[in-house]
VEXTORMAR-605325 format. One record per residue (C-alpha): x, y, z; residue in three letters. Coordinates in steps of 0.1 Angstrom, whole numbers, m for minus. Layout:
% VEXTORMAR-605325
@u=X v=Y w=Z tiro=ALA $
...
//
This chain:
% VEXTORMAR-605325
@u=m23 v=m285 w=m12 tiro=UNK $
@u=m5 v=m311 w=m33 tiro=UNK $
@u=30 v=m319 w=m22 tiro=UNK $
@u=60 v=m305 w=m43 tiro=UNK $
@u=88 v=m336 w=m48 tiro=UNK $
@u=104 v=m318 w=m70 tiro=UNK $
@u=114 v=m288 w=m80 tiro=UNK $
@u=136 v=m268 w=m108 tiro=UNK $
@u=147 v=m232 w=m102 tiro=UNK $
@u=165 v=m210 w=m126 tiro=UNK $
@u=175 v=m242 w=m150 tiro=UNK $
@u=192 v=m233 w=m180 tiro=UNK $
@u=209 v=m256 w=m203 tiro=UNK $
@u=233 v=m245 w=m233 tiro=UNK $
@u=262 v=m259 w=m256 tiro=UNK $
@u=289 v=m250 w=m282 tiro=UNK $
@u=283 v=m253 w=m316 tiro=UNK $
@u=309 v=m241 w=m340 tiro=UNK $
@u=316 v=m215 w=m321 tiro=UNK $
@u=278 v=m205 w=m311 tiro=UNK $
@u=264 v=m208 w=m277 tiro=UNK $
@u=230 v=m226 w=m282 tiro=UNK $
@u=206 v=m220 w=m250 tiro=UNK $
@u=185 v=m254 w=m252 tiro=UNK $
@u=162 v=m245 w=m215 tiro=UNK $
@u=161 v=m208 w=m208 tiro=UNK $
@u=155 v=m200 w=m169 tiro=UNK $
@u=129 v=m224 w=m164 tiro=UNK $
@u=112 v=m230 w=m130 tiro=UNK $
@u=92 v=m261 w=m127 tiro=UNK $
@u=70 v=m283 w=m97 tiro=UNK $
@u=66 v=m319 w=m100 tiro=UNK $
@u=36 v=m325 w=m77 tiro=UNK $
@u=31 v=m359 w=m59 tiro=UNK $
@u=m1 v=m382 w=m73 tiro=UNK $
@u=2 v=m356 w=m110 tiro=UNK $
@u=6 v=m373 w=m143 tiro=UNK $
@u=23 v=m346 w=m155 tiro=UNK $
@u=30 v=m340 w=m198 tiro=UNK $
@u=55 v=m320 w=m211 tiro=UNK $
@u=43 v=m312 w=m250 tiro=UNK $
@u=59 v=m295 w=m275 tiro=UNK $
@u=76 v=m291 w=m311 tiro=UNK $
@u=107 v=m311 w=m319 tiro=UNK $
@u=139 v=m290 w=m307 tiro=UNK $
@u=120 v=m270 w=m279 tiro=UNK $
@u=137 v=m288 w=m250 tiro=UNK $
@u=115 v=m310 w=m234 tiro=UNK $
@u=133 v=m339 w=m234 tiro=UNK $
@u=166 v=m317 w=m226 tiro=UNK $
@u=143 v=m307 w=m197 tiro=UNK $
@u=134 v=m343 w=m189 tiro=UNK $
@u=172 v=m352 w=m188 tiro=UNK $
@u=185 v=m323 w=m165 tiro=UNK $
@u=155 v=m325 w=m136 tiro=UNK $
@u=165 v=m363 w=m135 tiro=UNK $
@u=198 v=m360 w=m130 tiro=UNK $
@u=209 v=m379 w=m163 tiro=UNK $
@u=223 v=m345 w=m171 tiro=UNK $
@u=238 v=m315 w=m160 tiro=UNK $
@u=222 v=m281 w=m163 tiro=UNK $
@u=248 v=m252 w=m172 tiro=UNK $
@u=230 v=m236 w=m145 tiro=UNK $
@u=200 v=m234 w=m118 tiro=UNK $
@u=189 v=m259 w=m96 tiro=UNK $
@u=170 v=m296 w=m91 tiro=UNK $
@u=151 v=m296 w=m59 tiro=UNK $
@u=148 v=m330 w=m44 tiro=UNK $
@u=144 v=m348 w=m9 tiro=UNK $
@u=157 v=m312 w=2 tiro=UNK $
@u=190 v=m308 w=m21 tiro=UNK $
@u=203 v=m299 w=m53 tiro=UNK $
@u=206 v=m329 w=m68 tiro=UNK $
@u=231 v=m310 w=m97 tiro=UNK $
@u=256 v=m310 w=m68 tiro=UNK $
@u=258 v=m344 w=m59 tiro=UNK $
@u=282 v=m369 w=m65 tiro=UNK $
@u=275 v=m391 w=m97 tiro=UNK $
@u=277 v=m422 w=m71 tiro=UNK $
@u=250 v=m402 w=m52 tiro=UNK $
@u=229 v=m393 w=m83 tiro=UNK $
@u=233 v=m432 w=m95 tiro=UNK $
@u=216 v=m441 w=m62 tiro=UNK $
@u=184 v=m414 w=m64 tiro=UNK $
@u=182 v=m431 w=m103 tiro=UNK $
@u=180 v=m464 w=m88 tiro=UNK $
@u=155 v=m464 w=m57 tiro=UNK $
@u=142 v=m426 w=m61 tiro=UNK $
@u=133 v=m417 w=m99 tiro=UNK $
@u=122 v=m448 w=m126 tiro=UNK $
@u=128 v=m444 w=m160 tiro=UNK $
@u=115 v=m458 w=m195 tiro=UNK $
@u=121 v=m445 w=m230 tiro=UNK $
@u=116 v=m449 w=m266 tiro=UNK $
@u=140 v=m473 w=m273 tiro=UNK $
@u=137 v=m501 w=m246 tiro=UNK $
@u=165 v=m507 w=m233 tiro=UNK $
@u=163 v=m545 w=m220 tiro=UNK $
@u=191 v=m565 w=m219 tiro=UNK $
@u=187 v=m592 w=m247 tiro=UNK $
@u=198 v=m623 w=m230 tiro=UNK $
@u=178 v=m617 w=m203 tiro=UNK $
@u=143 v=m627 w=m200 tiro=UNK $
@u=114 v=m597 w=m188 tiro=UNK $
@u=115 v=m612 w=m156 tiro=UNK $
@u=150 v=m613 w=m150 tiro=UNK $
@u=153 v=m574 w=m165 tiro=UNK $
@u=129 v=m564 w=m135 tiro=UNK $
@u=146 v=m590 w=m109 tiro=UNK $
@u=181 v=m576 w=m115 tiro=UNK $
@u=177 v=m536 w=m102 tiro=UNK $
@u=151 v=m549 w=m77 tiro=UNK $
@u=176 v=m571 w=m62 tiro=UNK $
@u=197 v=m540 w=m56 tiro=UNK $
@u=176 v=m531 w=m26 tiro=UNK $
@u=190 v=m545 w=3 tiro=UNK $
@u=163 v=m536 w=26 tiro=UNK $
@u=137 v=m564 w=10 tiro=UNK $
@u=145 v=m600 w=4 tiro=UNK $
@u=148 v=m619 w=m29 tiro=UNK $
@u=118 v=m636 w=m23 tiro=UNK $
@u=101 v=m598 w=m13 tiro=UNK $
@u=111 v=m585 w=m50 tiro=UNK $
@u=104 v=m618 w=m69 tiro=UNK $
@u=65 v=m615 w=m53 tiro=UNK $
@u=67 v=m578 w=m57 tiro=UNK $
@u=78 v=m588 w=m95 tiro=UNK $
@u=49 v=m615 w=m101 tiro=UNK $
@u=25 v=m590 w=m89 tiro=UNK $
@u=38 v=m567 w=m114 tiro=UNK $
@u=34 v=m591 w=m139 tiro=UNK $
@u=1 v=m598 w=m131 tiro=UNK $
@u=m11 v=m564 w=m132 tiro=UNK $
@u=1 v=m558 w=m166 tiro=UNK $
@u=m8 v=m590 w=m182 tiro=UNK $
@u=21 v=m598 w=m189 tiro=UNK $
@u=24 v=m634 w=m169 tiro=UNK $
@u=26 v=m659 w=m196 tiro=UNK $
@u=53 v=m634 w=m213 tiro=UNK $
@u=75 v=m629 w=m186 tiro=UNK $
@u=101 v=m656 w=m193 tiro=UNK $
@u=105 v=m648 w=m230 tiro=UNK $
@u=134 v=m630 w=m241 tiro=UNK $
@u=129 v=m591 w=m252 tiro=UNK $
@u=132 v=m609 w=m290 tiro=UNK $
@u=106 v=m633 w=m282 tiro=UNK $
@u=78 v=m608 w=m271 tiro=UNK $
@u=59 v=m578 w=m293 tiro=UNK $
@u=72 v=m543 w=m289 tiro=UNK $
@u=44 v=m532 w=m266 tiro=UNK $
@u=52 v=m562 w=m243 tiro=UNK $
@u=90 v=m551 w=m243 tiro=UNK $
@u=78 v=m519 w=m232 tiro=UNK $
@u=54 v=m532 w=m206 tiro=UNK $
@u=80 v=m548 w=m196 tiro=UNK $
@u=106 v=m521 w=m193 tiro=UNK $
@u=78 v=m501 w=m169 tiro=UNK $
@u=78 v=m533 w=m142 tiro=UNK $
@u=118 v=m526 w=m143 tiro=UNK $
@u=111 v=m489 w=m136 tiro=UNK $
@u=85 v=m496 w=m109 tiro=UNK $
@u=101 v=m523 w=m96 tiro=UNK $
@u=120 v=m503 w=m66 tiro=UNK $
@u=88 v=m483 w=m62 tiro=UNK $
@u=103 v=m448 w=m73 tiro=UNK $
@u=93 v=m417 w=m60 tiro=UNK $
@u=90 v=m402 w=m95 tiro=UNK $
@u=85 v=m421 w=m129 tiro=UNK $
@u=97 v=m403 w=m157 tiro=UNK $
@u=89 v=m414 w=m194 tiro=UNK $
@u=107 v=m401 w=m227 tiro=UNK $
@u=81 v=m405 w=m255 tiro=UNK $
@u=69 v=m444 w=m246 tiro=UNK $
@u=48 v=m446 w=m269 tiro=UNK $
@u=68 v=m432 w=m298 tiro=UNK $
@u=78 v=m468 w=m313 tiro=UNK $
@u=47 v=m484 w=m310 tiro=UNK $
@u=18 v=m491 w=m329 tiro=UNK $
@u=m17 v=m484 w=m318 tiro=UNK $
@u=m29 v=m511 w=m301 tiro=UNK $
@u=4 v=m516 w=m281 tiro=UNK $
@u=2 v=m475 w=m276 tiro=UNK $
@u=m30 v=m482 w=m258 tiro=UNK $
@u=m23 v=m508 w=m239 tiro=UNK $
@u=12 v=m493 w=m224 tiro=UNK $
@u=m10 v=m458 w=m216 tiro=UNK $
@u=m34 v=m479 w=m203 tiro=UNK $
@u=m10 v=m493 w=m182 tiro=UNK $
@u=6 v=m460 w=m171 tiro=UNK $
@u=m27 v=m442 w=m160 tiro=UNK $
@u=m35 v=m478 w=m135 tiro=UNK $
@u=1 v=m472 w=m122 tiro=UNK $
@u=m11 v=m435 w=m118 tiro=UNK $
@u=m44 v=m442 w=m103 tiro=UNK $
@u=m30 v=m461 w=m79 tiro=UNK $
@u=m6 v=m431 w=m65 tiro=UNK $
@u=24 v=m432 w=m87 tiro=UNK $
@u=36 v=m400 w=m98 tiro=UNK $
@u=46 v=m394 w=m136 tiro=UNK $
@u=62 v=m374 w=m156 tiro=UNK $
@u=62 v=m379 w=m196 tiro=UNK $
@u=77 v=m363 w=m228 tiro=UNK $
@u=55 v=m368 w=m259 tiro=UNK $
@u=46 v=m350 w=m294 tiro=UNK $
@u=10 v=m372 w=m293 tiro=UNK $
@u=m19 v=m360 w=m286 tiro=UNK $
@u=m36 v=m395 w=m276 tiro=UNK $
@u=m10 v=m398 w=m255 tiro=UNK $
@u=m16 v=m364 w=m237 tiro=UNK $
@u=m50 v=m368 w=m230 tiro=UNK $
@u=m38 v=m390 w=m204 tiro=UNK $
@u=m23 v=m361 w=m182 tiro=UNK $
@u=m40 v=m346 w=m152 tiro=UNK $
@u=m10 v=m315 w=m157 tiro=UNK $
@u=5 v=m301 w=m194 tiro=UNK $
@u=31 v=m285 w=m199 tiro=UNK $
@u=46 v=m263 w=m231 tiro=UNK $
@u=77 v=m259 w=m244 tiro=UNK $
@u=85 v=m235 w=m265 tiro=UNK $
@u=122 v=m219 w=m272 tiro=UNK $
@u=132 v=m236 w=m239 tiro=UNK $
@u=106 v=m221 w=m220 tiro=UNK $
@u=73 v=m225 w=m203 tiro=UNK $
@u=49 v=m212 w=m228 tiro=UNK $
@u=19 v=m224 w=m204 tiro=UNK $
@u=4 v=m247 w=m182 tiro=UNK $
@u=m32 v=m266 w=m181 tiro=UNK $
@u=m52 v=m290 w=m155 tiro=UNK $
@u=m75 v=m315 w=m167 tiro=UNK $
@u=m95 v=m340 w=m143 tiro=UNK $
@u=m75 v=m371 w=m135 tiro=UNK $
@u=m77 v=m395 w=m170 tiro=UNK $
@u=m89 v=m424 w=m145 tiro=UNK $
@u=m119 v=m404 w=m133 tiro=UNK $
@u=m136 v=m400 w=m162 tiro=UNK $
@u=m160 v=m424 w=m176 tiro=UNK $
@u=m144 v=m439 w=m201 tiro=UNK $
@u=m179 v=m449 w=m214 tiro=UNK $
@u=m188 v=m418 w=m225 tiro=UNK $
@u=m174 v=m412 w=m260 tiro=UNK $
@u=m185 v=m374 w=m253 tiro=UNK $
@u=m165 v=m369 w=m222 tiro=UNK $
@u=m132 v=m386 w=m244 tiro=UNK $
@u=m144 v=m362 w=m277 tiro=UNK $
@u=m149 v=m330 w=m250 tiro=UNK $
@u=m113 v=m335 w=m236 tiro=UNK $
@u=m96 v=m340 w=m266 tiro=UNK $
@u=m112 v=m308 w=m281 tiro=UNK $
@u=m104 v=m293 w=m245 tiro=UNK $
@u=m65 v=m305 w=m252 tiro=UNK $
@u=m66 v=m294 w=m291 tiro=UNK $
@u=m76 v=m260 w=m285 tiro=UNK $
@u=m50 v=m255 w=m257 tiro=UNK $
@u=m23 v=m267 w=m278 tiro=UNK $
@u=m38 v=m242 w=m309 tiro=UNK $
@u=m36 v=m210 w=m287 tiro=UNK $
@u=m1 v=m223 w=m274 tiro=UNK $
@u=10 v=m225 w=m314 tiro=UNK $
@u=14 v=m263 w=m321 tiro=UNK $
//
């Protein structure tokens, strides 16, 4: 049985507008498995990135709960939600958000030093290896300007890893990019996966979704349905039926879900 490390119950999210209540998630309930790359589809406006924000604590439901480590995490303090962001849940988005004047490497080196149980010289190793791993070695003392946009956002996933987060969570990655730096950053994400990290991403591509082991839809801000597919890395990648069989597997889902 896989192990739950999160968990939403009851989450509903809703605002004023002029007057009108708008209900953005409607009641949803929602496990995060560890070892699961996990995708959340659906249309523009359905709530899965309003989803994505309110199980990581970057925002408040109006109601429900966030299951994690054993509490409601829409309880806590926001110096004790800043701390589960830091060393518990990674994060990487659409827009990478890099600081300029720093260089990749210093980007990554600055939340990792935050962890007081490992040396400077633990994280700076744990930072190479990083670097390393996504090819990214002769980049990594460029500035975010000096470097293409898939490198920035290779980049940006060593920050979010760097701390070794329980829970990666990714708000369409890939949505800035062109293809070959799409690839190469989902690529990157289903090594990271394979090796035991758990993810969870927002994205309106299918290429992209292929990569899940778990999907999720959205519809109305609710669950409209779930599917399993076979672990991306487990497949032979050789085999352009196996790719052409899963991505008909995928688009059919997403038909009889109404995309």
């Amino acid at each position: 049985m896989k192990k739950t490390i999160l968990e939403a119950k009851n989450l509903s999210k809703s605002f004023a507008n002029e007057g009108t209540q708008v209900h953005v998630l409607n009641n949803i309930d929602l496990k995060i498995y560890e070892g699961d790359f996990t995708v959340v589809m659906g249309a523009s406006g359905s709530g899965k990135s309003t989803l994505l924000y309110n199980i990581s604590g970057m925002d408040k439901p109006s109601s429900g709960e966030v299951i994690f480590d054993g509490e409601d995490i829409t309880k806590l303090s926001e110096k004790k939600l800043a701390k589960i962001r830091a060393f518990s849940f990674g994060f990487v988005f659409q827009q990478i958000h890099l600081v300029n004047n720093l260089t990749l490497l210093e980007n990554t080196l600055v939340p990792g030093y935050m962890d007081k149980s490992k040396t400077k010289q633990q994280v700076k190793e744990r930072a190479n290896s990083l670097f390393e791993k996504m090819n990214l070695s002769e980049a990594k003392d460029r500035l975010p300007s000096q470097v293409s946009g898939g490198e920035a956002q290779r980049g940006a996933i060593a920050r979010a890893v760097i701390n070794e987060p329980e829970l990666l969570f990714a708000d369409e990655p890939t949505g800035a990019l062109n293809r070959s730096n799409t690839r190469n950053v989902l690529d990157l994400m289903t090594e990271l996966n394979k090796d035991g990290q758990s993810i969870l991403m927002v994205t309106h591509d299918i290429k992209s979704a292929l990569r899940a082991n778990r999907l999720i839809y959205i519809e109305d801000g609710k669950i409209g349905g779930e599917m399993d597919l076979k672990p991306y890395h487990s497949l032979n990648l050789n085999d352009k039926a196996e790719i052409k069989d899963r991505e008909t597997q995928v688009n059919s889902w997403l038909s009889s879900m109404n995309w």
